[in-house]
N, C-alpha and C positions, 0 to 999 in steps of 0.2 A: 524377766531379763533373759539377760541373754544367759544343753549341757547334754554308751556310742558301742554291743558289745559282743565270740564264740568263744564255748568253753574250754578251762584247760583242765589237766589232770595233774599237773602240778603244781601252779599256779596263776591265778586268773590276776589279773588286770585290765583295767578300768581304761580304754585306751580307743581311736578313731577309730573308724571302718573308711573303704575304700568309697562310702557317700558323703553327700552332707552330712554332719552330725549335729544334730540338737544341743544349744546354750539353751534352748527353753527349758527340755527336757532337767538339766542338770541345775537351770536356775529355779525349777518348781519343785526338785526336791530336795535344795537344801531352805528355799522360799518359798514355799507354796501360796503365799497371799501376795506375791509380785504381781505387777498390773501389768495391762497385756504389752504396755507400749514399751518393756523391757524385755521380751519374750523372743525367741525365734525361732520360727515353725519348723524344724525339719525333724526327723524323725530318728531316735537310735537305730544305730546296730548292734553288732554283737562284742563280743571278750574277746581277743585272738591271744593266741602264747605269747611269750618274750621273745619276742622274733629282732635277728638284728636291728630291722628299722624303729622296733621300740627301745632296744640301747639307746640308738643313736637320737633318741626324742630323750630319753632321761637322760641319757650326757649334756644334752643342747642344753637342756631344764636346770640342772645342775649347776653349769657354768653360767648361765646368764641368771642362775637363784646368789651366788660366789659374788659376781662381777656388782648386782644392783647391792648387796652388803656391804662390798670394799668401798663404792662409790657415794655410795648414799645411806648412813649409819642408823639403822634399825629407831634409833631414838628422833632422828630428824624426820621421818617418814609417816606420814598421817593418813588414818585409813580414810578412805572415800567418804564415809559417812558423816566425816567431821565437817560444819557447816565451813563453807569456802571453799574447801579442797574442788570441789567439781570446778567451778569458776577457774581455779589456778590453773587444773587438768587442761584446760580448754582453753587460755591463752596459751599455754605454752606449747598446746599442741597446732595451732594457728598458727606460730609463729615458726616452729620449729619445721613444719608440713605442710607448705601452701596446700596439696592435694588431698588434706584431712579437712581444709577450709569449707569444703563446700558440702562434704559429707557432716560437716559438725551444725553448719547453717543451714543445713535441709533435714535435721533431724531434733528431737528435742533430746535437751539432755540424758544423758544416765541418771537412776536412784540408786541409789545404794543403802536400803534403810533395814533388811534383814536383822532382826535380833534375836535369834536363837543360840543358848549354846552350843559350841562344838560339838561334842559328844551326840546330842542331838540330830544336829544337820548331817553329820558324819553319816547317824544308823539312818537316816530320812534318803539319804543319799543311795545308801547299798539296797534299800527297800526301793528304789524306782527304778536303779538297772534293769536294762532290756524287756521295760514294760511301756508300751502306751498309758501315756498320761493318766485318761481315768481309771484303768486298771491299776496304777499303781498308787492311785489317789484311795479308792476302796480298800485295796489293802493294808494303807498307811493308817485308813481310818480302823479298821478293826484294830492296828498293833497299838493302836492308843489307846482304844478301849481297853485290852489285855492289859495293858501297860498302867489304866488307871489318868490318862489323859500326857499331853506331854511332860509336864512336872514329872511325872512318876518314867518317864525313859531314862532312866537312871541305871550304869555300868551292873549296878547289883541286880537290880529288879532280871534287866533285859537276862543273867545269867539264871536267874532262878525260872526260865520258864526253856521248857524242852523241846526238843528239836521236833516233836508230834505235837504240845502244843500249838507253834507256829508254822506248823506243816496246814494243820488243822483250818487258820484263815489267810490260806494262800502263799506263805511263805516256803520258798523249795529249801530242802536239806541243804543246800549250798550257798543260797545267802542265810540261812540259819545259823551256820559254820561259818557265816565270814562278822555277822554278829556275834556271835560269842565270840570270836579272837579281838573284836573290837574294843567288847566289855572287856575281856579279860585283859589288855592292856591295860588298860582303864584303872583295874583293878590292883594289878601290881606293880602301880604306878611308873610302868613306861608313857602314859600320855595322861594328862588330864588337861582339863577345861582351862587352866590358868598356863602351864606351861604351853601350850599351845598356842593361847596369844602372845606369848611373851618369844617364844620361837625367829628365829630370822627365818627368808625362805627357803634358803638350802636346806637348814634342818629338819624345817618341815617335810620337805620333801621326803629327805631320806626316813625321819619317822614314819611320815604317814604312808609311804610305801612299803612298809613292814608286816601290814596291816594286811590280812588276806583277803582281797577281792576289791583292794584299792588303789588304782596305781596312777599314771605321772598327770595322766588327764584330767581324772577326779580330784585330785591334789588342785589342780591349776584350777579348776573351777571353784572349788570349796576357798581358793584364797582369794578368790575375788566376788563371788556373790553370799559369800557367809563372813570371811573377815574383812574383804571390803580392801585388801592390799591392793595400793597403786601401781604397781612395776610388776604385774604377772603377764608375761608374752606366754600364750598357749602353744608352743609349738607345733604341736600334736594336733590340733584342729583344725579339722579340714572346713572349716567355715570360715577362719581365720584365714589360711594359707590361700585357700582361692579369694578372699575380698584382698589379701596382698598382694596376689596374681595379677586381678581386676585393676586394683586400684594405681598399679605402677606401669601395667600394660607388660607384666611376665609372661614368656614365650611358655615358658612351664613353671606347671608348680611350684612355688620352694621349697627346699627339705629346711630341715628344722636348722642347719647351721646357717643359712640365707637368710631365713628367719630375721635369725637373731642380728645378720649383718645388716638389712633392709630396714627391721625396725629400731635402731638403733637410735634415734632422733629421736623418738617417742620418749624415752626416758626422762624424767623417772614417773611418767604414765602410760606404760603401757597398757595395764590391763582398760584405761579406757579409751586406748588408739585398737585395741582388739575389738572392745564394744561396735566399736565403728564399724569393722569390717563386717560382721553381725549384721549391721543394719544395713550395708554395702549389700550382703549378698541376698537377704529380706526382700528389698526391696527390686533386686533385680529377678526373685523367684515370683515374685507378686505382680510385677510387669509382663512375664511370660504368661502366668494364669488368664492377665485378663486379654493380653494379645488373642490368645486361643479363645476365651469366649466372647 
């Protein structure tokens, strides 16, 4: 399906580059057996600091995480994977979007079938930052092995192995550091597996941005290809914001408070009025390819 990073010295975050950025990327590592017809090819880039314009993507995130809580109560809300919900997703996005209509009839559904724990998907996730796919596939496989398969990626395990062991097959000192602050949540019960589903999206947010080397981006990703949340608008992706651009006939970009006003109708599916944009701008990169050949 449908997931971008330069380093900081104080703190990194998981956040777009000034290109297209990969859903594939971030949906292969929190799903790595997603099939390809949910995938989209574009390539990461790097971490940049907390730079104003990533405030103002966790502000947007924040308040449209607030706004889908007050509107639509966490208990009424059924992740994607729940048999039905895509069908509702897609009437109501038909109805709500004449110009999602034709993107929704020329494309086949979303899956959403991902079943890995959190904790899991989380360290799968910091392990494919700013790598090419099968680079970060090989080294995911070695951290299994270490690890004793994925059963055994477990908060404890991951802390008991050192920063030279997993230097050792391919992991740098700095997602090394951003797993063990993972575990180590983990561990002293600021995050586990259960409170995390049970989370609304604001809080996820602010938890999972806690977490060093994971910020508003990776958050928005991980809540809709690992828990499968209906109402995640990525504001931060720029695979997102140009299919908005595209798809409304925007002079410019939107920033992320446009965003939140233009997809506004999607609610309460957004994350799969984003899907769409995905396959909006797929398919417009795959038309230039073959123009050219």
């Amino acid at each position: 399906m449908g997931k971008p990073i330069t380093r900081s010295h104080s703190r990194s975050i998981v956040e777009p580059s000034s290109t297209l950025q990969s859903a594939a990327t971030a949906n292969t590592s929190l799903n790595p057996s997603s099939s390809s017809s949910s995938k989209i090819p574009y390539r990461p880039r790097k971490i940049r600091k907390l730079s104003t314009t990533n405030k103002i993507i966790a502000a947007a995130a924040a308040a449209a995480a607030t706004a889908t809580t007050n509107s639509f109560p966490l208990s009424t809300v059924k992740p994607l994977s729940v048999k039905g919900e895509i069908d509702l997703a897609l009437e109501h996005l038909r109805k709500s979007d004449p110009l999602l209509s034709t993107l929704i009839d020329t494309n086949k559904p979303p899956t959403f079938d991902s079943q890995s724990p959190p904790f899991l998907s989380l360290a799968r996730s910091i392990l494919y930052q700013q790598l090419a796919p099968n680079a970060a596939k090989s080294i995911y496989t070695r951290f299994l092995t270490l690890c004793g398969g994925e059963a055994g990626v477990l908060p404890e395990n991951v802390l008991s192995l050192s920063a030279l062991q997993l230097r050792e097959i391919g992991i740098s000192g700095r997602k090394a550091s951003y797993l063990h602050d993972l575990a180590d949540k983990f561990r002293n019960g600021s995050l586990s597996d259960s409170s995390i589903l049970e989370m609304n999206d604001d809080t996820l947010l602010t938890s999972l941005t806690a977490v060093k080397g994971i910020g508003v981006w990776s958050v928005h990703m991980f809540m809709i290809f690992s828990l499968h949340r209906p109402d995640v608008l990525p504001v931060g992706d720029l695979g997102v914001r140009k299919g908005v651009q595209n798809l409304y006939g925007l002079k410019e970009l939107p920033q992320p408070l446009q965003m939140e006003q233009v997809c506004e109708k999607w609610r309460p599916y957004r994350s799969v009025g984003s899907w769409y944009m995905w396959r909006l701008m797929e398919t417009k990169a795959l038309a230039k390819v073959t123009k050219k050949s």
